[in-house]
N, C-alpha and C positions, 0 to 999 in steps of 0.2 A: 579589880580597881581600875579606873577609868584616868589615863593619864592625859594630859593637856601641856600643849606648848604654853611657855609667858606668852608669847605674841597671841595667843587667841583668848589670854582672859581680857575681859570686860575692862576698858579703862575710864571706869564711871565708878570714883569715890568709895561708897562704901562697897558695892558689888567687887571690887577690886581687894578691900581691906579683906575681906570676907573670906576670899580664895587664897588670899595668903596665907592668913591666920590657920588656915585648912590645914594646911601643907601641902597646895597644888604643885607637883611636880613639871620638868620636864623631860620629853622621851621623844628624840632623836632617832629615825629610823634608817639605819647601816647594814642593813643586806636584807631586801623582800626578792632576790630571783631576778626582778625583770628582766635586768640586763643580759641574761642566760636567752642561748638560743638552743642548743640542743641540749642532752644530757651527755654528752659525751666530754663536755667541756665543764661538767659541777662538779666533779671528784677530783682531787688531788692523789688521795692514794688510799689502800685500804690493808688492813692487815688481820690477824687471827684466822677465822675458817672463813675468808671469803667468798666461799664459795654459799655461804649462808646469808649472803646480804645482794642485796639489789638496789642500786641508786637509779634515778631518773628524776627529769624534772618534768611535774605535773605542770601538763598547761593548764588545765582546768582545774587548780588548787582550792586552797585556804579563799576564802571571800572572792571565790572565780576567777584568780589571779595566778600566777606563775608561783608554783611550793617546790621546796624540797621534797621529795618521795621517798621513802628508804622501806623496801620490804625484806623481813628477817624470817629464816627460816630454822628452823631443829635439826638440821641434817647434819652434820658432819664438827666431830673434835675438832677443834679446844673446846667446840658451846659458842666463846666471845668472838665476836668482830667488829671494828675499830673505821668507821668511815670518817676521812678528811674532808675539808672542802676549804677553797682559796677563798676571802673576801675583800672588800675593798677596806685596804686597812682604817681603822678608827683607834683613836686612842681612850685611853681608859684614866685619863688623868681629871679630876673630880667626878669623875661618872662611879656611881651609888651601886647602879646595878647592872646586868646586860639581860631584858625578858627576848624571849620568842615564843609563840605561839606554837601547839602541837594537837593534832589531833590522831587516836587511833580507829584505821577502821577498820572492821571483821572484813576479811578473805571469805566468798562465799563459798557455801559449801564446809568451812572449819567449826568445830565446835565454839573457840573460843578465840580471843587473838591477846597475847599478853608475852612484851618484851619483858625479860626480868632484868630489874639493875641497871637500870638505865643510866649512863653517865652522858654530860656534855662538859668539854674541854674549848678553852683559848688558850691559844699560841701566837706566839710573835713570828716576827719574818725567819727566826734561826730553826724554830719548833719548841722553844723552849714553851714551857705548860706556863701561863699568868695567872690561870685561877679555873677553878671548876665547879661544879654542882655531883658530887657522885650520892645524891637521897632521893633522885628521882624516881625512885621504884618503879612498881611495876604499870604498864602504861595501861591494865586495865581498869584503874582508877580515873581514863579521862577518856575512856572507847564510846565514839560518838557523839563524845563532847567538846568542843573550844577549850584550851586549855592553854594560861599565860604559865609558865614558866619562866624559872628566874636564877643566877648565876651571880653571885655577893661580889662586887669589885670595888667594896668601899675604901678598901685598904689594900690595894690593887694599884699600880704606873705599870706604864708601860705603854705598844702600842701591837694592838690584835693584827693580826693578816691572817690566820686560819681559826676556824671552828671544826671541833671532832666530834662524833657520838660514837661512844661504844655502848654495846648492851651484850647480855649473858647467854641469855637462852631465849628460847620461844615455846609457850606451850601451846597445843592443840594445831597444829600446822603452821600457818603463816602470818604474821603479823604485819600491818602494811599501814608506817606513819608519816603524817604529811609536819612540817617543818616549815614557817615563815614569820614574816615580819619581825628581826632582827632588831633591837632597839639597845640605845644609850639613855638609862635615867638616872637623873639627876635631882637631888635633894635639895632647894634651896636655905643655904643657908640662914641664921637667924637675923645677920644684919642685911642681905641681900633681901628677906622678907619685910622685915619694918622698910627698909629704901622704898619698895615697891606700894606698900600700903598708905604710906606718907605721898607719896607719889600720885596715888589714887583721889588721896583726901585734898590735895593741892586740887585737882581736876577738877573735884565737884565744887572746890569752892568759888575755883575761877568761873566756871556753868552758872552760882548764884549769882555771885556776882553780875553776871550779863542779864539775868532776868532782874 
């Protein structure tokens, strides 16, 4: 699904009535990386068998841009491991959803690459959990492909400072997934939708009016 700022719909009458009536969203982006200079400075903290998990940040990511990297390995009890990371806090107060972008990609040389039980977490400044996704399965369902994922904060306050991935295991050696464009979307509501298409219809008629 292809999401759009209000500011970039068309404000030309019915083209405007159009994208309303749709249910054009919008989606605010609250953490893509850039502002990251090394990887020494993306993790907060990490916990379970960490010795199974590898953070860094990709310079060369997601659409050639600065990603999260997180490589998971099979080697050592519990299985899980639990990576934090600080952002620049947002709040979650009418935001619908929180997507991020993931892709996996095979480890060469591995038979196959697949985190199992994939969860993502937000947390507020204390750590308190505000909402999760834990049905993310397993990540060889989107292995070298683009893939929006998404996190329900419709009935969600609060205000986010950390995101966490935990996953279970890893089959067939190593698994190695990239993590970017962080977003806030928003559902506009039903009278915030007519305001804006009556808004549209105002435009086009002030346009005839001039011809």
């Amino acid at each position: 699904m292809a999401f759009h700022h209000f500011t970039k719909m068309a404000t030309g009458g019915t083209m405007a009535l159009g994208l309303v009536c749709a249910g054009t969203l919008r989606a605010d982006v609250v953490e893509d990386f850039e502002d990251y200079t090394d990887s020494a400075s993306l993790v907060s903290s990490t916990s379970g068998a960490t010795a199974n998990v590898t953070v860094e940040l990709a310079a060369n990511g997601i659409n050639g841009g600065k990603s999260f990297k997180m490589t998971g390995a099979n080697n050592l009890d519990p299985w899980w491991s639990m990576v934090k990371f600080d952002v620049s806090d947002f709040s979650l107060s009418g935001v619908d959803a929180v997507t991020f972008d993931a892709i996996t990609l095979k480890n060469p040389g591995d038979l196959d690459c697949s985190i199992e039980n994939l969860w993502v977490f937000l947390y507020d400044v204390d750590g308190n959990e505000l909402a999760a996704n834990k049905d993310l399965g397993t990540t060889r369902d989107y292995q070298d492909n683009l893939t929006t994922l998404s996190i329900d904060t419709s009935s969600i306050d609060g205000t986010v400072s950390q995101v966490g991935f935990l996953f279970d295991a890893v089959d067939y050696g190593q698994s190695i997934m990239l993590f970017d464009n962080f977003q806030t979307v928003t559902v506009p509501e039903p009278a915030s939708m007519m305001l804006l298409g009556l808004t549209g219809l105002a435009f086009l008629g002030r346009k005839r009016r001039k011809h």
